[in-house]
C-alpha positions as CSV (number, residue, x, y, z in Angstrom):
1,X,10.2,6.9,-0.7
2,X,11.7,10.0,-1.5
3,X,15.6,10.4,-0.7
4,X,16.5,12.7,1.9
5,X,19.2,15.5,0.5
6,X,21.6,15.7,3.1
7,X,24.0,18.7,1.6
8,X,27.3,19.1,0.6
9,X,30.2,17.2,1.5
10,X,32.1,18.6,4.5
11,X,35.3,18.9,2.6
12,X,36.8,22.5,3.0
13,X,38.8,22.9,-1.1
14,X,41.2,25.6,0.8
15,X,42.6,22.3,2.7
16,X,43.0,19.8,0.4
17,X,45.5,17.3,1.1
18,X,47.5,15.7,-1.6
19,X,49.6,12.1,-1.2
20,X,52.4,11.2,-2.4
21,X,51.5,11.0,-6.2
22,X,49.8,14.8,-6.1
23,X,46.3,13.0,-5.4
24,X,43.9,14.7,-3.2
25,X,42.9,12.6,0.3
26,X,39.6,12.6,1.1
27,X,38.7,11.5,4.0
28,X,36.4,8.3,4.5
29,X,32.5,9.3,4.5
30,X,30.6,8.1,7.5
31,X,27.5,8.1,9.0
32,X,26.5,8.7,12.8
33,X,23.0,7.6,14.3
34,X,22.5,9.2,17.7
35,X,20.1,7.8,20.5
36,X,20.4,10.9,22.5
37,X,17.1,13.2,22.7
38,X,15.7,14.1,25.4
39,X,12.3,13.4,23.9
40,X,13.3,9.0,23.9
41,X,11.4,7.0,26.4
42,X,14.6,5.6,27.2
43,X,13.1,2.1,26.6
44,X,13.7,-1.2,24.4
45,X,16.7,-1.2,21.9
46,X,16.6,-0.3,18.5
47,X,18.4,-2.7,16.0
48,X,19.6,-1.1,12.5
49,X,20.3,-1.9,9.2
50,X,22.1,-0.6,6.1
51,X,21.5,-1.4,2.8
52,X,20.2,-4.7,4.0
53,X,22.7,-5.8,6.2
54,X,22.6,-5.5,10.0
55,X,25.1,-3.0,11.5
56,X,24.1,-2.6,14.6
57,X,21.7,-1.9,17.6
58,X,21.6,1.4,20.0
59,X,20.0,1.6,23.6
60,X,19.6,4.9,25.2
61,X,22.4,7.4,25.6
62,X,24.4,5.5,22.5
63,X,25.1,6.4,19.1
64,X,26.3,4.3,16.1
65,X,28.8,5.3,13.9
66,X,30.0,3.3,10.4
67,X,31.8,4.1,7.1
68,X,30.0,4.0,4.4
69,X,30.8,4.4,0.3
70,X,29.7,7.3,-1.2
71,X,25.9,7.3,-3.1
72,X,22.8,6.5,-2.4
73,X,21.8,4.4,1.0
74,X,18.6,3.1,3.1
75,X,18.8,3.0,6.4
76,X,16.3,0.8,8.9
77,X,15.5,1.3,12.6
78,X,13.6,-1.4,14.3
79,X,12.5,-1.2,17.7
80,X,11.1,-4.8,17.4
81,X,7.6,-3.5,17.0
82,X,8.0,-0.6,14.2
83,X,10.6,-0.4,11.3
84,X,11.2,3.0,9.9
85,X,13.3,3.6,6.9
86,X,14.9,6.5,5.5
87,X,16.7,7.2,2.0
88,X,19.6,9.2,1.5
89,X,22.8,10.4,-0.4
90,X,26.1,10.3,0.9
91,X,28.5,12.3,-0.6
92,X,32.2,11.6,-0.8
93,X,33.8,12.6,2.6
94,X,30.8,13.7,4.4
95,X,30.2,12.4,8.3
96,X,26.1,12.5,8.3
97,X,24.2,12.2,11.1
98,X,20.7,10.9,12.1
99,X,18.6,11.1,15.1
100,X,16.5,8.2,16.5
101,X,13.8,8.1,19.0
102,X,11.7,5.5,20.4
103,X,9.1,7.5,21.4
104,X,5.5,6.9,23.3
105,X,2.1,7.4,22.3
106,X,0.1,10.2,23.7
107,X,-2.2,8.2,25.5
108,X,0.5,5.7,26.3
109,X,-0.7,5.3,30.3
110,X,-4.1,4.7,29.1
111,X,-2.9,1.8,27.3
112,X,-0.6,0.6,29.9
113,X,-3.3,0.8,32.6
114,X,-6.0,-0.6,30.0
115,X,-3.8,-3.8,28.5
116,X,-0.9,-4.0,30.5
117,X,1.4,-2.6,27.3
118,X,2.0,0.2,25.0
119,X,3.3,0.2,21.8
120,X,6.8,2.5,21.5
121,X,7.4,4.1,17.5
122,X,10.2,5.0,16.5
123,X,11.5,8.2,14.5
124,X,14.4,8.6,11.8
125,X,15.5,11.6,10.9
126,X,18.5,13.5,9.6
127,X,20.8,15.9,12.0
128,X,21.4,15.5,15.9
129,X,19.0,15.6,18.3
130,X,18.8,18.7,19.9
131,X,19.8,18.9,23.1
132,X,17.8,21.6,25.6
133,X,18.9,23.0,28.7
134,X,16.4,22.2,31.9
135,X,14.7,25.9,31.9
136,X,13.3,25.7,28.3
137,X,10.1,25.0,27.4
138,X,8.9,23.0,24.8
């Protein structure tokens, strides 16, 4: 897998901070997953993991968020069906975010009405979802 570039840090040099020994603060880095979109079936959890070790689980509506050291990181999202994983950077003081879905199939009534159940997938991406207001159209 290929790691995602996420950017720069979000650290603004004109407002560096400095402690008591002339050092300069940075603040922690962190990272954010959002279970937000509009386009989530709103169904079954999705459990995550970073670097290997659990960190938590997100139902609809939630988000996630977790300090993490700065370099390179793998994050997991399992919706007890599908894992997807994606590879990143973090730099030092950055807050990144990442949007899951757990999204339906296309023909996912046909499957219900055929077996009974329909598999869910879920996506993994960087940045928030984006939220539309009821009069656009997709």
């Amino acid at each position: 897998m290929t790691p995602v570039s996420l950017g720069e840090p979000a650290l603004d040099p004109s407002a560096e901070r400095l402690d008591a020994e002339g050092w300069p603060i940075i603040p922690p880095t962190q990272i954010t997953v959002h279970r937000t979109s509009p386009e989530d079936v709103q169904d079954r959890q999705v459990i995550f993991w970073m670097d290997g070790e659990r960190i938590g689980q997100l139902l609809y509506g939630q988000t996630l968020t977790r300090e993490v050291s700065p370099g390179p990181h793998s994050l997991r999202a399992y919706n007890t069906l599908v894992w997807k994983t994606l590879t990143f950077e973090a730099p030092p003081g950055a807050h990144l975010h990442f949007t899951c879905i757990n999204r339906a199939p296309r023909l996912l009534y046909y499957l219900v009405a055929l077996l009974g159940v329909a598999p869910l997938f879920v996506t993994l991406e960087p940045g928030r979802p984006v939220h539309r207001r009821p009069e656009e159209k997709h």
